[in-house]
C-alpha positions as CSV (number, residue, x, y, z in Angstrom):
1,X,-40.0,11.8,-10.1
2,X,-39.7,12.5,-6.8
3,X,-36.3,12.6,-6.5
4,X,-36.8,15.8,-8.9
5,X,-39.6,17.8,-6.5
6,X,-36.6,19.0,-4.1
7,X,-34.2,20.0,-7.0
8,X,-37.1,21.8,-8.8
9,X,-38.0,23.6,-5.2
10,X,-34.9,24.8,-5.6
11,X,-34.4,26.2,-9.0
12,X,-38.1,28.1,-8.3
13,X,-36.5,29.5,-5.5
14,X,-33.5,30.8,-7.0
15,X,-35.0,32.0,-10.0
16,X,-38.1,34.3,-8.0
17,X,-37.5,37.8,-6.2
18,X,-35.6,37.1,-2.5
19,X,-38.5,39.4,-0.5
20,X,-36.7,41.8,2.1
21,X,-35.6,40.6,5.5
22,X,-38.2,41.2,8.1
23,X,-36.5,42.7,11.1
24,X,-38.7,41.9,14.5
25,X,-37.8,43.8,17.3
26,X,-36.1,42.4,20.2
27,X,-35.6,43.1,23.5
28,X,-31.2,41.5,23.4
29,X,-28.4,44.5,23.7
30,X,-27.8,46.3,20.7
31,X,-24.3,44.9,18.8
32,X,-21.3,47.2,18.7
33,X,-21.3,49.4,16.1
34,X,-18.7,48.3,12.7
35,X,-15.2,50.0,13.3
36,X,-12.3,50.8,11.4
37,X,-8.7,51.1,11.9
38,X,-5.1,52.1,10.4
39,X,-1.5,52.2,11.5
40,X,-0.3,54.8,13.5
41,X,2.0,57.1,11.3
42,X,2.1,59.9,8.7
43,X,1.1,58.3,5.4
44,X,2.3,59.8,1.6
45,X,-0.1,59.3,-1.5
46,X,0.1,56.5,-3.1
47,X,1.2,54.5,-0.1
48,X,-0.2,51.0,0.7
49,X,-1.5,50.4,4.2
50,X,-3.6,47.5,6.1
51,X,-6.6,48.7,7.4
52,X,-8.7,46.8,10.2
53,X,-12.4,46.3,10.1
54,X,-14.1,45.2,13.5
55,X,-18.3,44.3,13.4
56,X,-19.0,44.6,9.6
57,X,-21.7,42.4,8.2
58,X,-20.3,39.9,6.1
59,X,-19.4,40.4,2.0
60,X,-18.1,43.1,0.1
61,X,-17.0,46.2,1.6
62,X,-15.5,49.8,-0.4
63,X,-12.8,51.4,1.6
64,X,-11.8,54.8,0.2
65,X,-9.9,58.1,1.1
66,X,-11.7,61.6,1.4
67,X,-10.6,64.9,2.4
68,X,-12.3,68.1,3.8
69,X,-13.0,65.4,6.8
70,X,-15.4,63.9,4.5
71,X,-18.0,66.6,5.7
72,X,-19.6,66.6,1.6
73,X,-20.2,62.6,1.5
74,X,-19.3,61.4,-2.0
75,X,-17.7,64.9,-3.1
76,X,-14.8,64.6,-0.9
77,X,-14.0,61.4,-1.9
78,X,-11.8,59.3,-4.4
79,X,-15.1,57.1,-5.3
80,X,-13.4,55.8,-8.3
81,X,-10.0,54.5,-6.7
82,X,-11.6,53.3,-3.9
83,X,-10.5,49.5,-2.9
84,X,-13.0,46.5,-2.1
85,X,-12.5,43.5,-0.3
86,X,-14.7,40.4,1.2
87,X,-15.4,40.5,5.1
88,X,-16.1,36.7,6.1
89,X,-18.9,36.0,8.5
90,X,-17.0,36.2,11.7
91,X,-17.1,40.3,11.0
92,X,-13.6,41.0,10.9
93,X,-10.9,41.5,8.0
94,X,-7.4,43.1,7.6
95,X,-7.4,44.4,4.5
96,X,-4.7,46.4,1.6
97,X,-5.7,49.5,0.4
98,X,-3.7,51.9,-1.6
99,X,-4.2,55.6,-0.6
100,X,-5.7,57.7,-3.6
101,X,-5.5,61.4,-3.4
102,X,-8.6,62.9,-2.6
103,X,-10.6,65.6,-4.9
104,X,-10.3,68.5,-2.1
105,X,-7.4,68.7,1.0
106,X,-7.2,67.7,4.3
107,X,-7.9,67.1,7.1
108,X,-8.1,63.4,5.5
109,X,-9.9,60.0,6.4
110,X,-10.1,56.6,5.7
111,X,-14.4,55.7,5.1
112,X,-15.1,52.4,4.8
113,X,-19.3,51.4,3.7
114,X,-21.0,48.4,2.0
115,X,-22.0,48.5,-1.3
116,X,-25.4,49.8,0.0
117,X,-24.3,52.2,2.1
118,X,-26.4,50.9,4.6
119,X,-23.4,50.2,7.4
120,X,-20.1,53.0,7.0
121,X,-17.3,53.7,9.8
122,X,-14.4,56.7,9.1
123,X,-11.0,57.0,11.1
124,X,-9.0,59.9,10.6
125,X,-5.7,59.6,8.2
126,X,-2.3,61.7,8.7
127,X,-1.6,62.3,5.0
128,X,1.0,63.7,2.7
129,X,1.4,64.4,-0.5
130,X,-2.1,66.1,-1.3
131,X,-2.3,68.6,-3.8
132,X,-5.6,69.7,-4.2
133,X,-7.4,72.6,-2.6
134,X,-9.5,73.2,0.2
135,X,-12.8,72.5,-0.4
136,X,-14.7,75.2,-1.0
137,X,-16.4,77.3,1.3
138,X,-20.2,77.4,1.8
139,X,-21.7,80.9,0.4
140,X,-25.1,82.7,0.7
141,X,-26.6,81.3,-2.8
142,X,-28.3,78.4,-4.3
143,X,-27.6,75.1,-2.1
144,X,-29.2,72.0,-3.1
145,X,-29.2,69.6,-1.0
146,X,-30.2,65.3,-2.0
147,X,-33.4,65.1,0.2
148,X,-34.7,61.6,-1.3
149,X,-32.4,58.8,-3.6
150,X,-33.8,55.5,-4.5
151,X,-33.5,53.0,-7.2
152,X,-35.7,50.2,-8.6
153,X,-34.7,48.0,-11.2
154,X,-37.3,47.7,-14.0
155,X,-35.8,45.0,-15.9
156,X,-38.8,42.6,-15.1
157,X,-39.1,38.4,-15.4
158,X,-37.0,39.5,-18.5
159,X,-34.3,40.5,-17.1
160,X,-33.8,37.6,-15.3
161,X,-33.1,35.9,-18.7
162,X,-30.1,39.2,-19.2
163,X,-32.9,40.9,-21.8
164,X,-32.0,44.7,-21.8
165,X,-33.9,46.4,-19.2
166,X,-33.9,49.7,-17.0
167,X,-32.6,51.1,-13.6
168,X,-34.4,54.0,-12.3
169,X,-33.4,56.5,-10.2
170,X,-35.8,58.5,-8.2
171,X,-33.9,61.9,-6.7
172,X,-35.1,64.2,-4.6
173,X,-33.7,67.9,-4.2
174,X,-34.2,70.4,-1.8
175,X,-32.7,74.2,-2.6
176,X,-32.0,75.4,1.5
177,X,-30.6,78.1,-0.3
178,X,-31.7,81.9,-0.1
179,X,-31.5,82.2,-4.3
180,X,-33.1,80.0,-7.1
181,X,-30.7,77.1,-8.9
182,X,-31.4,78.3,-12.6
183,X,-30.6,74.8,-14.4
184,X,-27.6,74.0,-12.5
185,X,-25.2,71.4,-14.4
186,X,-26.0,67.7,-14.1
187,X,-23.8,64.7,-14.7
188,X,-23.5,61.3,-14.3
189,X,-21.6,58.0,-14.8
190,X,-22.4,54.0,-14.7
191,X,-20.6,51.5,-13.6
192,X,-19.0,48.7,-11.7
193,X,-18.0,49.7,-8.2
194,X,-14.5,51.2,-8.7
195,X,-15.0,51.5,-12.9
196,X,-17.8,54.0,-12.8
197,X,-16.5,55.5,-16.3
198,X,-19.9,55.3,-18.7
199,X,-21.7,58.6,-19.4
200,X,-25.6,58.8,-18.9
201,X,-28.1,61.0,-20.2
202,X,-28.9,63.1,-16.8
203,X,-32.1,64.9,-17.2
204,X,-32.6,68.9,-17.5
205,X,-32.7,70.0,-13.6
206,X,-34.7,73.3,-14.2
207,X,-35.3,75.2,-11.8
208,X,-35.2,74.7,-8.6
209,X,-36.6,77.6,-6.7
210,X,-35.2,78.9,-2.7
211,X,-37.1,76.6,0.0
212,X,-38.2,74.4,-3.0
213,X,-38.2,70.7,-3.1
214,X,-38.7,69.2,-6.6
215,X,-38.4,65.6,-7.7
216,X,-36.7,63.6,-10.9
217,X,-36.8,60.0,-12.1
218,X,-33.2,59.3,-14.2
219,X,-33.2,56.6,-16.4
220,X,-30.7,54.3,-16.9
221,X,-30.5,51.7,-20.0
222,X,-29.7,48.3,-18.7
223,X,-27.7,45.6,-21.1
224,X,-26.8,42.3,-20.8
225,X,-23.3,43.3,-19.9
226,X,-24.9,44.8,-16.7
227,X,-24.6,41.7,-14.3
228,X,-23.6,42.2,-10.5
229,X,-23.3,45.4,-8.4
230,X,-23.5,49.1,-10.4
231,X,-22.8,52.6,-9.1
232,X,-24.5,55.7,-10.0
233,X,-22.3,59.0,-9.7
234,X,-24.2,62.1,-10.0
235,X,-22.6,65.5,-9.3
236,X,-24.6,68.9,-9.9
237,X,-23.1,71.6,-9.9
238,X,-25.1,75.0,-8.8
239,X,-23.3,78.2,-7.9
240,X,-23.6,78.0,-4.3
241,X,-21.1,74.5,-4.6
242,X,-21.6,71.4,-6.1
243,X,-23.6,68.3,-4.7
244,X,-23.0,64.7,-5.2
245,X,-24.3,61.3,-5.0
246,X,-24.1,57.9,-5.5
247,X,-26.7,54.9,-5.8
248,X,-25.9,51.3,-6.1
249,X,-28.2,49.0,-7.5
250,X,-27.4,44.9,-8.3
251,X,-28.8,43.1,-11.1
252,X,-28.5,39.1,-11.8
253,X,-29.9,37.1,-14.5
254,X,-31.1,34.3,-12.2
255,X,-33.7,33.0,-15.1
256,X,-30.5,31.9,-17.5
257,X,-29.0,29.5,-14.6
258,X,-32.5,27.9,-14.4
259,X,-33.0,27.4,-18.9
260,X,-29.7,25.8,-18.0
261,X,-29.2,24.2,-14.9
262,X,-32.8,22.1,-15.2
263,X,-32.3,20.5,-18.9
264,X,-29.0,19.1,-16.8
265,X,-30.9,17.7,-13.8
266,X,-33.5,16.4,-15.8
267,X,-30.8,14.4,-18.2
268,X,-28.7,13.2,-15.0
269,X,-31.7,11.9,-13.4
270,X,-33.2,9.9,-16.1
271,X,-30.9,7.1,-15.9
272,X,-31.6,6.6,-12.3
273,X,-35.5,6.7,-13.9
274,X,-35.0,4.0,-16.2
275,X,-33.3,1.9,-13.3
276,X,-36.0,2.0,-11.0
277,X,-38.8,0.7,-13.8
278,X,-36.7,-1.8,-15.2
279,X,-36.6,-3.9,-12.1
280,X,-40.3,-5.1,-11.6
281,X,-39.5,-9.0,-12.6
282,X,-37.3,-10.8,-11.0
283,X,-36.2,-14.2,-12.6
284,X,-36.9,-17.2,-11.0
């Protein structure tokens, strides 16, 4: 029985919440910030390059190409062809990417970010072969702004078992504009990072009203086919130019490797069981 107590420890521990890291602050020099490189050269559309990531925390990591210099975030970038690659834990990777045209024209980067957003570095990208137009410029009407984005996943203990389950979405919008956004249009799309193709129900906006700040809570049905990192895409659309943003989220059904993984330690370590009562005699 004891030889179970560690492997149980275990299973418990995979199967609860992981708690957020706790960062303490210290006194050591801060670490050089992530950076990101390409070739030198004049690059077409549809060309594949190698691009060089310095200081990036270890995993996954979305490189994509944006135009306008990337100034709109998520708007000026092609999101859905972006390319993803692992960064090991010494921090740096070389890495193929295959340059999408952007939604709007240059001036052109490369951005590379984790899945969280949390850590992102740009470079600037000579590149040919764009068709699409300037992005346009700002005018004096409605401009809404994403003041607050968060999500929470409200699955539960039963979604760790895959039982269909929400995301939430809590966005914030400010209107810095000098006229009201009258129900300006709202769309979004699910998905797995670079396969963000599944439409969502995007709630009513109303109105939004100049110097107001009003805030919404999307929902977002959750099956069992929704294991791993998801996006969120949102775009809305008011007359003063559109907005965009995107959300990731993870969900992992830790509860299923546990219904299967104990039944299997438990039957592997009853022989070993039986062995140890069986030897209390010893002939003589």
């Amino acid at each position: 029985m004891t030889r179970l107590l560690p492997v149980a420890a275990a299973l418990l521990a995979l199967a609860s919440p992981v708690p957020a890291p706790v960062v303490a602050p210290t006194s050591a020099p801060a670490a050089a910030p992530p950076r990101i490189a390409v070739p030198a050269g004049t690059f077409r559309v549809g060309d594949q390059i190698l691009v060089t990531l310095v200081g990036w925390p270890a995993g996954t990591v979305q490189i994509e190409v944006c135009g306008n210099g990337g100034r709109r975030g998520a708007l000026d970038c092609a999101t859905s062809r972006a390319g993803h690659g692992q960064v090991p834990s010494s921090g740096a990777a070389t890495l193929p990417v295959v340059l999408a045209a952007p939604p709007v024209g240059c001036p052109c980067l490369v951005r590379a970010r984790t899945p969280t957003g949390g850590t992102r570095a740009s470079v600037d990208l000579p590149l040919a072969g764009v068709s699409a137009p300037p992005a346009p410029a700002p005018v004096g009407a409605a401009g809404l702004v994403v003041a607050g984005l968060r999500a929470a996943d409200r699955s539960g203990v039963p979604g760790w078992f895959g039982v269909p389950g929400d995301l939430t979405v809590d966005l914030t919008l400010r209107n810095v504009g000098p006229t009201d956004a009258v129900d300006p249009p709202f769309a979004l799309l699910f998905g797995r990072p670079g396969r963000v193709h599944t439409l969502v129900d995007a709630p009513p906006l109303g109105t939004i009203g100049a110097g107001q700040t009003r805030e919404y809570r999307i929902r977002v049905p959750t099956d069992v086919t929704v294991v791993g990192p998801h996006e969120l895409h949102g775009r809305i659309e008011p007359s003063g130019g559109a907005v965009a943003f995107t959300v990731e989220a993870a969900r992992y059904p830790w509860g299923l490797l546990g219904l299967v993984t104990v039944p299997l330690v438990w039957a592997l370590a009853r022989p070993a069981r039986r062995g140890q009562g069986g030897g209390g005699a010893v002939p003589r």
